[in-house]
N, C-alpha and C positions, 0 to 999 in steps of 0.2 A: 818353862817350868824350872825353879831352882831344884836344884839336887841337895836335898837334902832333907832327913826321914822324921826332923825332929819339930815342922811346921807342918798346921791340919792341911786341908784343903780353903777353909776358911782365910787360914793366914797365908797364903797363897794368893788368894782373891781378895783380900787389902792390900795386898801389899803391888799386885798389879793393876787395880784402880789406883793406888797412891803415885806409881809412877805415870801413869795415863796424866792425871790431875797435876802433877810436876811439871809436863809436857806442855800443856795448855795453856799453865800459866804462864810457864815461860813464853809461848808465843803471843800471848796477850800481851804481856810488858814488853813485848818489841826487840826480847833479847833471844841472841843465837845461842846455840850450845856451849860455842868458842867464848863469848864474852861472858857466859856464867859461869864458865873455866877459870878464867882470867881473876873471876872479881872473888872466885870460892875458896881457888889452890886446887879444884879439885879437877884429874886429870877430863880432856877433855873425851877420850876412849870411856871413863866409867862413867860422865855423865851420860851417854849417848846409849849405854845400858842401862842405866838407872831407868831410862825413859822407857824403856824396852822390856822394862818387868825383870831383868837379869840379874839383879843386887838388892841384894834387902835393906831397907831403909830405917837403920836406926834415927834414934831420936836426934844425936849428935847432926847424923849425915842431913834429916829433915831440917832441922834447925841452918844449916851455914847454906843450904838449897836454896831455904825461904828468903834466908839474908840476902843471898845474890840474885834473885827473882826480884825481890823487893817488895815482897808481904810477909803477911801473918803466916806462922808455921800452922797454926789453923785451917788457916784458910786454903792449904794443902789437901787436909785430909779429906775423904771420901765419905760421903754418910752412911753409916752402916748398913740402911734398909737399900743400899744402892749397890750393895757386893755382891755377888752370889757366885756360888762356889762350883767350880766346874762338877758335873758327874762322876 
């Protein structure tokens, strides 16, 4: 759970299906954590959060993700009716 008082429970639950779906697709396109480090700039410690629900994913961070995964930043996100918000 991120710490912090000013996301519902909703944007909690996107944003941890987003990182889920980051996850996947990286292991779909056959890349490590390390090589989408490499290709992003982005340290390999917060992708490895990123994945893990622990950092919120702005649009910037979605975007240079998708770049180094090698899709659509689209094709990242999660379908809304596919969220659900913890209790």
């Amino acid at each position: 759970m991120l710490d912090d008082t000013d996301w519902t429970a909703e944007d909690e639950a996107f944003n941890w299906a987003l990182s889920k779906r980051i996850g996947q697709a990286r292991r779909a396109a056959g890349k490590t954590q390390s090589a989408v480090a490499r290709e992003t700039g982005i340290k390999y410690s917060r992708i490895c959060r990123i994945e893990t629900g622990r950092v919120r994913i702005g649009l910037d961070l979605l975007q240079r993700l998708a770049d180094g995964i090698g899709v659509s930043a689209t094709k990242l996100l999660p379908r809304t009716d596919q969220v659900t918000p913890a209790a």
